[in-house]
C-alpha positions in Angstrom: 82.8 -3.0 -5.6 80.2 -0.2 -4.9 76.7 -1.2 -6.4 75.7 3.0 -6.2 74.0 3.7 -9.7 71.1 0.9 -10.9 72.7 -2.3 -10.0 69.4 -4.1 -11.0 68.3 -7.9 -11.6 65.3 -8.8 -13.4 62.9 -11.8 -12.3 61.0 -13.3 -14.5 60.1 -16.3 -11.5 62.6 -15.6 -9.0 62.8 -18.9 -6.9 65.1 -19.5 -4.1 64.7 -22.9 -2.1 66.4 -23.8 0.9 66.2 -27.7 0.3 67.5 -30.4 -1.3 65.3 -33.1 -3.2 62.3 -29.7 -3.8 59.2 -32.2 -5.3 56.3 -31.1 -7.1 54.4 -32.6 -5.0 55.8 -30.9 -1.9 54.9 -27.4 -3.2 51.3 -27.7 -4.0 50.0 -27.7 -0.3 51.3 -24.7 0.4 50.7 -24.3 3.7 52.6 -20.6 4.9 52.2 -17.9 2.3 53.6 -14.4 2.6 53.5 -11.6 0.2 55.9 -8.5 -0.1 54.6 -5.6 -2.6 56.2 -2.2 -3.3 52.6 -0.8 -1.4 52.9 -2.9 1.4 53.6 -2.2 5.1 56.1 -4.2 7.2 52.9 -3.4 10.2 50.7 -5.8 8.7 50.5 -9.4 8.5 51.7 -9.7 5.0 49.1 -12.7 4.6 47.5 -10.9 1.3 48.5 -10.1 -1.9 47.3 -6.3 -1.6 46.5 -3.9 0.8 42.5 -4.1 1.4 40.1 -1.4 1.0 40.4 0.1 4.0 44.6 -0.5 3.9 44.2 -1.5 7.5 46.1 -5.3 6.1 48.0 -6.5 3.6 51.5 -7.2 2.0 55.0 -7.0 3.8 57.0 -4.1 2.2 60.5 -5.0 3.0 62.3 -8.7 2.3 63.7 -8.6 5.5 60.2 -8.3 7.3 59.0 -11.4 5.6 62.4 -13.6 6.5 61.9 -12.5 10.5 58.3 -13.6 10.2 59.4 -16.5 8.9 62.0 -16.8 11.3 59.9 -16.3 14.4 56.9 -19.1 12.8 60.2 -21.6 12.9 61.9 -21.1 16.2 58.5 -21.8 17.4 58.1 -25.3 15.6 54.8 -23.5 13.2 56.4 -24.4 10.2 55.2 -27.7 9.6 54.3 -28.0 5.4 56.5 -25.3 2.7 56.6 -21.5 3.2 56.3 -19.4 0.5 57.3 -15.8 0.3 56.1 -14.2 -3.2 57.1 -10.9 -4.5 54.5 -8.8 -6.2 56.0 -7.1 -9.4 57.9 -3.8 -9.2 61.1 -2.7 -8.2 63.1 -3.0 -5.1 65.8 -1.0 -4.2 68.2 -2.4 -1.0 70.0 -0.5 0.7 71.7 -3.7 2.0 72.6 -7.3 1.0 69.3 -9.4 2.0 71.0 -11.8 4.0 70.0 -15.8 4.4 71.4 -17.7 7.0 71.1 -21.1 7.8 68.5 -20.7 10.6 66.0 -19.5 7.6 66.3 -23.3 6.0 63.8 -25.3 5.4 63.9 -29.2 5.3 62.8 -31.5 2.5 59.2 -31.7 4.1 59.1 -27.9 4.8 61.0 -26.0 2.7 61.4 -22.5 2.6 60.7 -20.4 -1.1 61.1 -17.1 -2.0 59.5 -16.8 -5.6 58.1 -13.8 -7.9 54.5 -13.4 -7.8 52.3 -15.2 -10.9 55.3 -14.4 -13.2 55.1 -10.7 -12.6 58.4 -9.2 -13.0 60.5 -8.7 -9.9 63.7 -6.1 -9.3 66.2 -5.9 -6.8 68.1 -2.9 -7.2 71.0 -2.5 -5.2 71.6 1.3 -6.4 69.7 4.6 -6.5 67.6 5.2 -9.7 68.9 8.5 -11.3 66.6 11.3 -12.3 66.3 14.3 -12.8 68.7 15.3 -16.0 69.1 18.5 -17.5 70.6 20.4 -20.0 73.9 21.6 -19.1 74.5 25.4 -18.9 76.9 25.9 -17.1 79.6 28.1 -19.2 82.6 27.3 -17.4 81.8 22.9 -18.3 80.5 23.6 -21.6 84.0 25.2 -22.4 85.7 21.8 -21.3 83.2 19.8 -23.9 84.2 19.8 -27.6 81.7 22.4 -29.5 79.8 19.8 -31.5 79.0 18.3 -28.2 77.6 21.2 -26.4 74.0 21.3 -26.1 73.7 17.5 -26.1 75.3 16.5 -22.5 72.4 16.2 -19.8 73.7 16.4 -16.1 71.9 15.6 -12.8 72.8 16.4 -9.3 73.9 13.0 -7.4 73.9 14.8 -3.9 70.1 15.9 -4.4 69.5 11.8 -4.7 70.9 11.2 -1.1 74.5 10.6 -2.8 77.3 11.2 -0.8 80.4 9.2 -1.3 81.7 9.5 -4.5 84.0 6.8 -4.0 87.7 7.1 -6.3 87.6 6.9 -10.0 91.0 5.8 -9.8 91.5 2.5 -6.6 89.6 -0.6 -8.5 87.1 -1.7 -6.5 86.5 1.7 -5.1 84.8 3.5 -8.1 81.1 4.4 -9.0 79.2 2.3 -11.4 76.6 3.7 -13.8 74.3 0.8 -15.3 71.7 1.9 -18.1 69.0 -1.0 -19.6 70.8 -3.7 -17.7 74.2 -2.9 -19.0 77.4 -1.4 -17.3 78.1 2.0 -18.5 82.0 3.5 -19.0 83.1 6.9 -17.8 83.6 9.7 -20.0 87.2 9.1 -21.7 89.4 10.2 -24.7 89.6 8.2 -27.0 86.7 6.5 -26.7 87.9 3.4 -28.4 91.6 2.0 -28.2 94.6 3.5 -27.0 96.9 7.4 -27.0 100.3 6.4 -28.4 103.7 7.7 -26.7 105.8 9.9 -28.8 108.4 10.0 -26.7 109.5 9.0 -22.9 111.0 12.6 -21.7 111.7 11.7 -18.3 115.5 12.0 -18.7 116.4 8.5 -17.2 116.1 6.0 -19.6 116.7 2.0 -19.1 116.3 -0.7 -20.6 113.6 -3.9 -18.5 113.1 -7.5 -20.1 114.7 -6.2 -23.3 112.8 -3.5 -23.7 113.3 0.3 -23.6 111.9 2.9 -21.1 112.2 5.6 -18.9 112.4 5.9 -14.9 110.6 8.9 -14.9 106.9 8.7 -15.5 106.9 11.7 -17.8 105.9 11.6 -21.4 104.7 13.8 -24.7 102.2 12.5 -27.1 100.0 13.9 -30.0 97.2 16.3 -29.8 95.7 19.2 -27.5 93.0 17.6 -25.5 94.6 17.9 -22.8 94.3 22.1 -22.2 91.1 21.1 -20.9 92.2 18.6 -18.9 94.8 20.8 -16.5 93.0 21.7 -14.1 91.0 18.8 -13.0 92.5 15.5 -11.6 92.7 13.0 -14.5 93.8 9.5 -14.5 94.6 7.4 -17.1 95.3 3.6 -18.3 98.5 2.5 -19.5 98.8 -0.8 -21.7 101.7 -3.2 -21.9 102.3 -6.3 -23.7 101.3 -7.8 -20.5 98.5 -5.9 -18.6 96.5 -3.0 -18.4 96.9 -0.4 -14.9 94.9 3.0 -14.0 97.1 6.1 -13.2 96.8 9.5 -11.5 98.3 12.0 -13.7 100.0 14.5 -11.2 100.8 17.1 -13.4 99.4 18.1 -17.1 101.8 20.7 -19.4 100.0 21.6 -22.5 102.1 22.9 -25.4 100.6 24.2 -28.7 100.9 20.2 -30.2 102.4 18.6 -27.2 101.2 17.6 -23.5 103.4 16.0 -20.7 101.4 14.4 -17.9 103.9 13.2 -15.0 102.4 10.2 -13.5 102.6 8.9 -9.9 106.0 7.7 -9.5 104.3 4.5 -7.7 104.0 3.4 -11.0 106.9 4.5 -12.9 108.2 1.3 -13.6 104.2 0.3 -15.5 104.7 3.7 -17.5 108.3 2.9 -18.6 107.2 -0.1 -20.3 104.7 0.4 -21.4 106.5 3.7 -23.5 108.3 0.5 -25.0 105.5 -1.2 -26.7 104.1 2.5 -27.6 100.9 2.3 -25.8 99.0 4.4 -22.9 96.3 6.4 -22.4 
């Protein structure tokens, strides 16, 4: 699943060990320490915990940079006692899964630790951090919004963050994901909380599955007029069943004065048709 929008983790002591049997006593000597900082520089030797006065030295930058040092002090037999990458506090963001393979293992005598600096708080973010919000003004978008919401909505431009790929808001798996104080946030959707009942199945072949009534066709009516601002933009939508929940494309939308028909991708007629039988969709 895309990680696009502040995937983060918080460290209070992150700790990774390579080892099995990690002693006490095998961590005080401490004989390989390397540092990565958000001010670092993967040029220097990464052998202090900040960049000295001049900033001709200091901290790694990169968790990568630290793991190839590592890597080359092994393959030429330097790592004799434990090795010990910490992380100054700050945040992170990859780009990429930091990979660890098994040639960056230690042994029982020599272990290999990635840790958080001194308890200072560590974040991997796996996203880009958005910024930059605004009012919107657009007229044409605040007609879509309900009035009393107008004013309040705050946009930002994703493509202005280096954002490209949208990914589909429909495929699982596929879809961006927004997270805000640590938690996952969910995309803008009517209602907000449970589920749109069916009025009626209108798709002019009705049948009968596991007892239960339906229709072939993937087209029904239910109440209320949100959808005139729906028409013209691609909307999908869940449907419920007594037995699971799917996401749908809504091909077409026909808004009548009480009415609206959305005609569903006939892929999934046969999820639509029963779930018109236990009167649930969305």
């Amino acid at each position: 699943m895309k990680r696009i929008l502040l995937f983060k983790i918080q460290f209070q002591r992150l700790f990774l060990a390579f080892v099995g049997n990690l002693t006490a006593n095998s961590i005080s000597s401490q004989a390989a320490d390397f540092y990565v900082a958000t001010n670092g520089n993967d040029a220097w030797s990464g052998r202090l915990t900040a960049p000295n006065g001049k900033r001709t030295d200091g901290p790694f930058a990169t968790l990568e940079r630290a793991r190839d040092e590592l890597r080359t002090l092994k393959a030429a037999g330097k790592l004799k006692d434990v090795a010990t990458v910490h992380l100054r506090g700050g945040s992170y963001p990859l780009e990429r899964s930091f990979i660890l393979s098994k040639e960056d293992s230690g042994t029982e005598k020599s272990p290999v630790v990635y840790r958080a600096y001194r308890r200072e708080e560590v974040r991997l973010i796996g996203g880009t951090e958005i910024t930059g919000f605004k009012p919107v003004t657009n007229p044409a978008i605040l007609n879509r919004l309900e009035e009393s919401a107008r004013g309040k909505v705050l946009q930002a431009d994703l493509k202005a963050l280096g954002i490209a790929d949208f990914g589909e808001a429909v495929t699982a798996g596929k879809r961006l994901e927004l997270f805000f104080a640590d938690q996952p946030m969910t995309l803008a959707r009517r209602p907000n909380n449970g589920f749109v009942r069916i009025v009626e199945a209108v798709g002019g072949e009705p049948y009968t599955s596991h007892g239960l009534v339906g229709d072939k066709v993937g087209r029904f009516t239910y109440d209320g007029d949100r959808s005139k601002r729906w028409a013209r933009k691609k909307t999908s939508g869940f449907t419920a069943t007594g037995f699971g929940i799917g996401r749908t494309v809504m091909r077409r939308l026909s808004p009548s004065t009480t009415k609206s028909a959305p005609s569903f991708s006939p892929r999934l007629i046969t999820v639509t048709a029963i779930a018109k039988a236990n009167g649930f969709t969305r």
